[in-house]
PAZAPA-4460 file (N, C-alpha, C; in steps of 0.05 Angstrom, whole numbers, plus 32768, in hexadecimal, padded with zeros to 4 digits):
% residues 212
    n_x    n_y    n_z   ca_x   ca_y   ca_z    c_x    c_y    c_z   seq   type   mol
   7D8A   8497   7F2E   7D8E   847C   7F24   7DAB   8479   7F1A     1      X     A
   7DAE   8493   7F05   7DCF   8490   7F00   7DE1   8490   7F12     2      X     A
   7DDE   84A1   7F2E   7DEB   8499   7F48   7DE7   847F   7F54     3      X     A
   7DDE   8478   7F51   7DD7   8453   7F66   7DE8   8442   7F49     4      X     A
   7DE3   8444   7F39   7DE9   843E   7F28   7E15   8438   7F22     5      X     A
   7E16   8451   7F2B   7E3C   844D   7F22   7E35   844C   7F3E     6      X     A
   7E31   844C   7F5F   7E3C   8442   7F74   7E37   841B   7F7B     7      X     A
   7E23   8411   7F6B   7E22   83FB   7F66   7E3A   83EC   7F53     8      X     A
   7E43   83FB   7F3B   7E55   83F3   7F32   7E73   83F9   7F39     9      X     A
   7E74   8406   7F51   7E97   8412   7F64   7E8F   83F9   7F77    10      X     A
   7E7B   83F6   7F7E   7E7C   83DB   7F91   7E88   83BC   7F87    11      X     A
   7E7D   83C0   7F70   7E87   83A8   7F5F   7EA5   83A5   7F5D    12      X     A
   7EAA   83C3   7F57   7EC3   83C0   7F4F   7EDA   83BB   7F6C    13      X     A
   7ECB   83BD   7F84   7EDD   83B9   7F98   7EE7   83A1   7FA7    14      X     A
   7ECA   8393   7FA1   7ECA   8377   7FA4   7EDA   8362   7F94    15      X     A
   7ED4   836E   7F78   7EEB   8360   7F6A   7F06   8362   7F6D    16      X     A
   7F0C   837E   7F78   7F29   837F   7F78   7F34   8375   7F96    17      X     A
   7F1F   8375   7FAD   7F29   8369   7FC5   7F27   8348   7FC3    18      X     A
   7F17   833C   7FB6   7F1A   8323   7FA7   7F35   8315   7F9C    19      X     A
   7F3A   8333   7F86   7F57   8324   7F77   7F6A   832A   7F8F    20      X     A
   7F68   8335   7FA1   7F83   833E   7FB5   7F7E   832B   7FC0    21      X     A
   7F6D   8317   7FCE   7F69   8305   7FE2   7F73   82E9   7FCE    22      X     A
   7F6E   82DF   7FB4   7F75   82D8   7FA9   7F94   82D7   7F9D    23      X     A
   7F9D   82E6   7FA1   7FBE   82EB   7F9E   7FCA   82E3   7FB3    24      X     A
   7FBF   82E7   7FCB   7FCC   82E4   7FE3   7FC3   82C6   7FF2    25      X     A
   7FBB   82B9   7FE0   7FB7   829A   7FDF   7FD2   828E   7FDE    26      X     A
   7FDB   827E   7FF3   7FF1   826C   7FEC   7FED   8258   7FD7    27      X     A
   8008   8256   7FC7   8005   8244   7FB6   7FFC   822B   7FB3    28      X     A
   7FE4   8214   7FA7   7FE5   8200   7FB3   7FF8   81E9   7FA7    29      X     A
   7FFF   81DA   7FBB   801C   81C1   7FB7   8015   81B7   7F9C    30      X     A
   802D   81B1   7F8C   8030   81AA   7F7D   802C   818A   7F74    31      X     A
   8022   8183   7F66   8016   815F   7F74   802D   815A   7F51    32      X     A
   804B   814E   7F60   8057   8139   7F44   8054   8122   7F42    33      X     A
   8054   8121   7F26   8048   810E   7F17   8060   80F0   7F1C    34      X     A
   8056   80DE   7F25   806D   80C3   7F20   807E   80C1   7F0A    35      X     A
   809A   80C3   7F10   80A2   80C0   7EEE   80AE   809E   7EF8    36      X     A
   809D   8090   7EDE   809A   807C   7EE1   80B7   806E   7ECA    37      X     A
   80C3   8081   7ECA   80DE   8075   7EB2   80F4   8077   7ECB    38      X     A
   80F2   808C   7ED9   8108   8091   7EEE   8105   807B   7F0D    39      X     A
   80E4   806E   7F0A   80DD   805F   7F1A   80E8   8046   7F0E    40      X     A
   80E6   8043   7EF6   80F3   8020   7EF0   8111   8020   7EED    41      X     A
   811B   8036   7EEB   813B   803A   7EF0   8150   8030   7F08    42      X     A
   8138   803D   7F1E   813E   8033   7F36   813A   801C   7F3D    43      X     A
   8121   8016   7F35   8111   7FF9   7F3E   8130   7FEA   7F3B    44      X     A
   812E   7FE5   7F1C   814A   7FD3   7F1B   815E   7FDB   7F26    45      X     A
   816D   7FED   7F38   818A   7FF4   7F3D   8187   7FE2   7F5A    46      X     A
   816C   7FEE   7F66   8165   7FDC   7F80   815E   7FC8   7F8D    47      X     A
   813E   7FCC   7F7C   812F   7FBB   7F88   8130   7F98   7F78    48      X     A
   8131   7F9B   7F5C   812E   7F88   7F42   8139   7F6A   7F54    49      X     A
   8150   7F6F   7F62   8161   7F56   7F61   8154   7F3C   7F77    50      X     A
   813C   7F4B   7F88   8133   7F3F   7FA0   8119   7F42   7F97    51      X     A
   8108   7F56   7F8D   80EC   7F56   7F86   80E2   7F51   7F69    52      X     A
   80FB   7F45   7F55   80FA   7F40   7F3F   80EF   7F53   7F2C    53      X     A
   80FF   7F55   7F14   80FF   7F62   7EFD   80E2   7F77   7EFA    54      X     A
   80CF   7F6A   7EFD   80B4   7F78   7EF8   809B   7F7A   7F12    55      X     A
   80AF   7F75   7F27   80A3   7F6D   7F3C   8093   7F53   7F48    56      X     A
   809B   7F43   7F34   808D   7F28   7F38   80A4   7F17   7F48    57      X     A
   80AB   7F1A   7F5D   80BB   7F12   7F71   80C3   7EEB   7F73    58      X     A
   80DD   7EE4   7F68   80DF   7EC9   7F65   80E0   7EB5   7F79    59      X     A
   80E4   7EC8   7F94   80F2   7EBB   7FA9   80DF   7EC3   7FC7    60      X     A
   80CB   7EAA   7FD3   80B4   7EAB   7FE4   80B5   7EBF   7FF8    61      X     A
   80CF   7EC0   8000   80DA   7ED1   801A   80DC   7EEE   800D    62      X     A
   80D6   7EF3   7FF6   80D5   7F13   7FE7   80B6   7F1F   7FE1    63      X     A
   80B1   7F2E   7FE7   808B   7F30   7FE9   808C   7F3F   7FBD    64      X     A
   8075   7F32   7FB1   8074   7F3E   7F98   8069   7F5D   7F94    65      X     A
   8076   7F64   7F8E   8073   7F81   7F8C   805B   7F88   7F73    66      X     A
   8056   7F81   7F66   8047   7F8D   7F50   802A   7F90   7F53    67      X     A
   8021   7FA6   7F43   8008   7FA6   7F48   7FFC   7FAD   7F63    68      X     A
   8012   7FAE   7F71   7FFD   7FBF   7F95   8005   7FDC   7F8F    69      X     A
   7FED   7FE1   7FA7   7FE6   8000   7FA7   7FFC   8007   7FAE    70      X     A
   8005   801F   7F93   8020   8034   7FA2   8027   8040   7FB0    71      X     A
   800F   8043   7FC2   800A   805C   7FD5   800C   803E   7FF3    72      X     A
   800B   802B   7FEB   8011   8018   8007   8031   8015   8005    73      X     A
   8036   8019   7FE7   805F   800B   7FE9   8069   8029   7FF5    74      X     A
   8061   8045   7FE8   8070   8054   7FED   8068   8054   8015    75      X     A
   805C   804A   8017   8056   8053   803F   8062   8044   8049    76      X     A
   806E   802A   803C   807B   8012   8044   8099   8019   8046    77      X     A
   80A3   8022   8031   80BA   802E   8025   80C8   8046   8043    78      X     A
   80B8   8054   8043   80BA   8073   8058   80BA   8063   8076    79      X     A
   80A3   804D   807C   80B1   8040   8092   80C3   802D   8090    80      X     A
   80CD   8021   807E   80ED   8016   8085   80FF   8027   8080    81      X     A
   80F7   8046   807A   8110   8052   807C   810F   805C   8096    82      X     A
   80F5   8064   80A3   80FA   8078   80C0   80F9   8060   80CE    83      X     A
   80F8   8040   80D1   80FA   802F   80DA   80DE   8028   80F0    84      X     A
   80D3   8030   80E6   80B6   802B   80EE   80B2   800B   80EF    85      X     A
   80B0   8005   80D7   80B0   7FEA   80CB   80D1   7FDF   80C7    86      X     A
   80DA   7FD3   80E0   80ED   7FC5   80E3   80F9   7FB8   80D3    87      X     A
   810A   7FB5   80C2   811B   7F9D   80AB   8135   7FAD   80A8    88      X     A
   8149   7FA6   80AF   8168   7FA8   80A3   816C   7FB1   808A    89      X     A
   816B   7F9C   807E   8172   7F99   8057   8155   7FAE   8054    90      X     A
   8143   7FAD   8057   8132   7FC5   804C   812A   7FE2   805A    91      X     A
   813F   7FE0   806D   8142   7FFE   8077   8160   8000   806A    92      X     A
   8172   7FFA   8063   818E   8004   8053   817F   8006   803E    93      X     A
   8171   7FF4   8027   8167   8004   800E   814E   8018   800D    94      X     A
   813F   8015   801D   812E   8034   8028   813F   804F   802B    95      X     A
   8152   8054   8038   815F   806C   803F   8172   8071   8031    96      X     A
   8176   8060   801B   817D   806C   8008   8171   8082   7FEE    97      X     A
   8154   807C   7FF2   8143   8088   7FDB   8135   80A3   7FE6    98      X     A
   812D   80B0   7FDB   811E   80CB   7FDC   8106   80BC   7FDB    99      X     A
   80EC   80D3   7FE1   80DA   80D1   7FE5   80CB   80D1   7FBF   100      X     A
   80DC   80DF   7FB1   80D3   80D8   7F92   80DC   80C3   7F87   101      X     A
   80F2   80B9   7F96   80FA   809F   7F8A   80E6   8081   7F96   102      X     A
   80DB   8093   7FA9   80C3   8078   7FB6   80B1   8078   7F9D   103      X     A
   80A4   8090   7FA1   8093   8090   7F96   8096   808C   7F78   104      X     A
   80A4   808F   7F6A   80B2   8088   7F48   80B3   8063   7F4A   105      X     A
   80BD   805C   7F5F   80C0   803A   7F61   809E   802C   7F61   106      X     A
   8094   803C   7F77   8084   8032   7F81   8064   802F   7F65   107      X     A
   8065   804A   7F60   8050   804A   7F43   805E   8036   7F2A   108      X     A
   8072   8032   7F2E   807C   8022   7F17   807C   8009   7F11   109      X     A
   8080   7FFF   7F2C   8077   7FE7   7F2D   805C   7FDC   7F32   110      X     A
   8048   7FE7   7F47   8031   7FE4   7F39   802B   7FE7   7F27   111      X     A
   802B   7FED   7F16   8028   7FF2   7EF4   8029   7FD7   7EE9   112      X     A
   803E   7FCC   7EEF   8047   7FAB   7EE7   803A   7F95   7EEB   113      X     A
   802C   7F84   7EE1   800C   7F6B   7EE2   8023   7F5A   7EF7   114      X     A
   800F   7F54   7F0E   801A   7F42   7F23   8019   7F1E   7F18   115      X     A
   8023   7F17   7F1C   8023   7EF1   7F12   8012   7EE7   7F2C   116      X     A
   7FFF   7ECA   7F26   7FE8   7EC3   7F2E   7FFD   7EB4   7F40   117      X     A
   7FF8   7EB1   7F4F   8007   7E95   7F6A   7FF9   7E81   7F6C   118      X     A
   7FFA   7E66   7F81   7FE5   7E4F   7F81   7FF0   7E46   7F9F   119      X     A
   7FD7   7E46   7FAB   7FD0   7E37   7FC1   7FE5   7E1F   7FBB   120      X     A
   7FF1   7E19   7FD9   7FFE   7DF7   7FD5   7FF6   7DEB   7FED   121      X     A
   7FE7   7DE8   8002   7FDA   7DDA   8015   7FC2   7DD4   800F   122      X     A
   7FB6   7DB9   8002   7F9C   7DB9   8003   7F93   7DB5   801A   123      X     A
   7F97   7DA9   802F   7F8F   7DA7   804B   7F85   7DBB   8057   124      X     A
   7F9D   7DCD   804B   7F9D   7DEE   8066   7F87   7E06   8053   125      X     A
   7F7F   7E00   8041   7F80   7E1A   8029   7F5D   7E15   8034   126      X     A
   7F4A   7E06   803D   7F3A   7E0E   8041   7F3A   7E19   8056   127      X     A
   7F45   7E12   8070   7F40   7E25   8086   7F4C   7E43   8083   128      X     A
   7F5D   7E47   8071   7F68   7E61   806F   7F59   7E74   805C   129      X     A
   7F3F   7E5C   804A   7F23   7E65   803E   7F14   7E7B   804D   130      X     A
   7F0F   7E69   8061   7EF7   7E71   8075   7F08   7E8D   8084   131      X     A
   7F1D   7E89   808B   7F30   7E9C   809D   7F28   7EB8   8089   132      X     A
   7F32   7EB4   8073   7F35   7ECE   8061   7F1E   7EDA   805B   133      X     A
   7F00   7EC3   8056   7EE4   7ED3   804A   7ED9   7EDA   8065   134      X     A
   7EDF   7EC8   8084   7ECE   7EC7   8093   7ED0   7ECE   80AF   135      X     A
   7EEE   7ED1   80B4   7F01   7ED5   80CB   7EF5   7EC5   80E4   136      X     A
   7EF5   7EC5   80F7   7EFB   7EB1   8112   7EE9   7EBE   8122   137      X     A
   7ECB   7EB5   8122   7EBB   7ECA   813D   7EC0   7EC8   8156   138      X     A
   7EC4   7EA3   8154   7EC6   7EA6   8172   7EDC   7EB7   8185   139      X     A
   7EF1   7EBF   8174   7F0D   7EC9   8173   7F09   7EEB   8175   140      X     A
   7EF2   7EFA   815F   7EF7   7F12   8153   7F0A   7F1E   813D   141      X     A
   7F15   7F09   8133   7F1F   7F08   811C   7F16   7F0D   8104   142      X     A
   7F17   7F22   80F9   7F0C   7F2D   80E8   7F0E   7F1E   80D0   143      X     A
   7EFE   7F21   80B5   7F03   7F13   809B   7F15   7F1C   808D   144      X     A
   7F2B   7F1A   8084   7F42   7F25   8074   7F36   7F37   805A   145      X     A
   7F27   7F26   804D   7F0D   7F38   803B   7F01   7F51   803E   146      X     A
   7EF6   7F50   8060   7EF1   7F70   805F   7EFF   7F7F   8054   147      X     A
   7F1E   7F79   805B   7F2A   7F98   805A   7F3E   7F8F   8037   148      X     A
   7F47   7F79   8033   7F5B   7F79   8020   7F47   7F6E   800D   149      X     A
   7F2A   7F70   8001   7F15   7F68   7FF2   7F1C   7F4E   7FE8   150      X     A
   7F01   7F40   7FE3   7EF9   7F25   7FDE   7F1C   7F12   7FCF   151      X     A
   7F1B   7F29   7FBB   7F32   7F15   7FA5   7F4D   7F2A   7FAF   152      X     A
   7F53   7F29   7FC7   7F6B   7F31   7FC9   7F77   7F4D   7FBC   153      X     A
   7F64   7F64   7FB5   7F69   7F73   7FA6   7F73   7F8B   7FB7   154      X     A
   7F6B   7F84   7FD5   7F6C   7F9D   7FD9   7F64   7FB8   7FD7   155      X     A
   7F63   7FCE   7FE7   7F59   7FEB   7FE8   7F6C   7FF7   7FDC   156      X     A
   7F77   8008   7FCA   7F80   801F   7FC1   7F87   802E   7FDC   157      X     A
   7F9F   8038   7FE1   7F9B   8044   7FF0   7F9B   8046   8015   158      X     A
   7F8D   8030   8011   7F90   8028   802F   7F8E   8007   803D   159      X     A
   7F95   7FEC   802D   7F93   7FDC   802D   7FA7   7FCC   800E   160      X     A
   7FC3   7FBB   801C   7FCD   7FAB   800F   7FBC   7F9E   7FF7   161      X     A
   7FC5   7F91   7FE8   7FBB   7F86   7FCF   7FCC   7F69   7FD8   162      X     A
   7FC3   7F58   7FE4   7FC7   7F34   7FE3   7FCD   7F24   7FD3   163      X     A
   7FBA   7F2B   7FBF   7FB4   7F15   7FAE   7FC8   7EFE   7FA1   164      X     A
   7FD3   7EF8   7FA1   7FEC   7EDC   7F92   800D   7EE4   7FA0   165      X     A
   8000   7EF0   7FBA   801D   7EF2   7FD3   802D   7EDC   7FD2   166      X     A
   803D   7ED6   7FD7   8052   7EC3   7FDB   8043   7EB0   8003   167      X     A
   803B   7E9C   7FFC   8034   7E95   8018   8049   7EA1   8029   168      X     A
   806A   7E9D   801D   8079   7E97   803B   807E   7EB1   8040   169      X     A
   8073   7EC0   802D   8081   7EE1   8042   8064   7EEB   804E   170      X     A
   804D   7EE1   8048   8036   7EE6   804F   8038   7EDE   8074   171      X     A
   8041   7EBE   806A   8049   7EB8   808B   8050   7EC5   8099   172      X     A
   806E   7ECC   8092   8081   7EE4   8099   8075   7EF8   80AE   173      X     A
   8060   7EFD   8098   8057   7F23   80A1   8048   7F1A   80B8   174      X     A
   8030   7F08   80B7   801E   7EFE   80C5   802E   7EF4   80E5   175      X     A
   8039   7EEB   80E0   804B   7EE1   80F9   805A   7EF4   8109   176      X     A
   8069   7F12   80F7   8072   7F28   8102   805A   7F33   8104   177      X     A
   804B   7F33   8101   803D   7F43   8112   8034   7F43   812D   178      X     A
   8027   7F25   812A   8021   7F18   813E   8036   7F12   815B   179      X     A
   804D   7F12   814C   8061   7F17   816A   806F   7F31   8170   180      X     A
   8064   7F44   815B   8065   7F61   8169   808A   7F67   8154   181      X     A
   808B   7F5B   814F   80A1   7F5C   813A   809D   7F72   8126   182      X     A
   808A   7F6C   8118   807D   7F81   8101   8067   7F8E   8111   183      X     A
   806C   7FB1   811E   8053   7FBE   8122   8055   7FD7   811A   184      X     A
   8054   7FDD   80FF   8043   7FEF   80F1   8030   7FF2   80EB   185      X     A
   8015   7FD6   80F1   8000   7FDF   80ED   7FF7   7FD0   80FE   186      X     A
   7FE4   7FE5   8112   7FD7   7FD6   8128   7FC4   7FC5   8128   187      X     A
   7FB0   7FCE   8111   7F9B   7FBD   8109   7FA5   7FA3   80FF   188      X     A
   7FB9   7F9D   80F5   7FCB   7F7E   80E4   7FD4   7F77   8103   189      X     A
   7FDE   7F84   8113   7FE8   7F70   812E   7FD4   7F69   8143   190      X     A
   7FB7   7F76   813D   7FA1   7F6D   8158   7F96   7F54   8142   191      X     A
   7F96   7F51   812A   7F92   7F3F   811B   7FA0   7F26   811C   192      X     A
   7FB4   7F2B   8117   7FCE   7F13   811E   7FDC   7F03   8136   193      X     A
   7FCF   7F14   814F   7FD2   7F17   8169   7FC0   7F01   8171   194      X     A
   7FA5   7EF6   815C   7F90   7EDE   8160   7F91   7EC3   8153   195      X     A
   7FA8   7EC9   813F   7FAE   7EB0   812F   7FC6   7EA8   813B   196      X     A
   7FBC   7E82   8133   7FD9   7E70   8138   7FE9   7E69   812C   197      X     A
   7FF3   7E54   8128   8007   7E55   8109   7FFE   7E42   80F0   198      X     A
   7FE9   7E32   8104   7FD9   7E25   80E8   7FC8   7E3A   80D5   199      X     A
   7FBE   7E4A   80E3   7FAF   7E61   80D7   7FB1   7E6E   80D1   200      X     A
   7FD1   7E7D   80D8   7FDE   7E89   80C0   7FE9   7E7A   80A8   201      X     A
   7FE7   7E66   80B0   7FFC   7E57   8095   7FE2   7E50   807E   202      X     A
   7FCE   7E4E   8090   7FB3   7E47   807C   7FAB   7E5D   806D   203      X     A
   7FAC   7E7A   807C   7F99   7E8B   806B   7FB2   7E99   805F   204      X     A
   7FD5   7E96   8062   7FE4   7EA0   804A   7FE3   7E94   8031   205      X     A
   7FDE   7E79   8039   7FD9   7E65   801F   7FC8   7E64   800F   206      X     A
   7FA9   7E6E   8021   7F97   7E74   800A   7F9E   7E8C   7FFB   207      X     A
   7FA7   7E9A   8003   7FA7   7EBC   7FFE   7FBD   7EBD   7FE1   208      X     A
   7FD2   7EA5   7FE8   7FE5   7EA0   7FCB   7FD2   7E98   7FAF   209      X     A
   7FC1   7E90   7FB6   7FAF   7E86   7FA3   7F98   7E96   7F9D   210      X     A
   7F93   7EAA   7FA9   7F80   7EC1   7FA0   7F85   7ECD   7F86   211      X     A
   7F73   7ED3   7F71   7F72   7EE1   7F5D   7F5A   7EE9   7F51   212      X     A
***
């Protein structure tokens, strides 16, 4: 028994030590840094402040409001206007200027910042761009804008824009580049856009200004 006994406990001891060796010889895993969100509002203002306004509440229709969307959609936005994926001039020169921590330092920082409510200005157009957004176009296959960017414009974390109190006219903008193949970074936004006309985009950017 005393023999079974210490060869039960040399077994133990071998397993543990081929354990910690297999364990040592684990690559390290990546280091996940933290947003520094003081070095992100540093930049914000050197760059971005003068066109996407001070706290990201953007003064000017043709400038999309930055606050409050998912960081993880600005920093993917950011990386394609710098590898030029997502086509724009003026936002591929201030893209390739920044590091990939300076995206991400901008990008958490300004979501952080409470977005300002917008208001529908077509009453004519704002109901068909109702129905467009909760109900999309069957006869068409037009999906409901709701599925994917939820009911109040809030968007998915992650993997879906945040809408909610957009600027109609850059909403247009996007809707329209897409639709003429201008803007194709995302395939799913151009087989979408590819079915609307321009009353229908002008209707469901207008509701979408007024979402909250």
């Amino acid at each position: 028994m005393k023999l079974i006994a210490q060869m039960i406990v040399a077994a133990a001891v071998a397993v543990l030590a081929v354990s910690s060796h297999a364990e040592a010889q684990k690559p390290d895993a990546p280091k996940v840094v933290k947003p520094d969100l003081a070095k992100g509002e540093a930049v914000y203002g050197n760059v971005c402040a003068a066109c996407h306004g001070a706290d990201g509440n953007s003064g000017t229709p043709a400038y999309p409001k930055l606050s409050q969307q998912h960081p993880e959609y600005l920093v993917k936005q950011l990386q394609e206007y710098k590898s030029g994926k997502r086509n724009n001039a003026i936002m591929k020169g201030f893209a390739s200027a920044l590091s990939d921590e300076d995206m991400k330092n901008i990008a958490y920082w300004v979501s952080s910042k409470k977005a300002k409510p917008g208001f529908a200005k077509d009453k004519e157009l704002v109901a068909l761009g109702e129905r467009i957004y909760r109900g999309g176009i069957a006869d068409r296959q037009v999906a409901a804008c709701a599925g994917c960017h939820s009911p109040n414009g809030a968007g998915i974390p992650a993997q879906y824009p945040r809408l909610s109190g957009q600027h109609g006219d850059y909403t247009i903008a996007q809707l329209t580049a897409f639709r003429d193949g201008v803007r194709n970074n995302n395939l799913q936004m151009t087989q979408v856009a590819a079915k609307l006309n321009d009353r229908e985009i002008k209707a469901v950017s207008d509701y979408i200004a007024g979402l909250r």
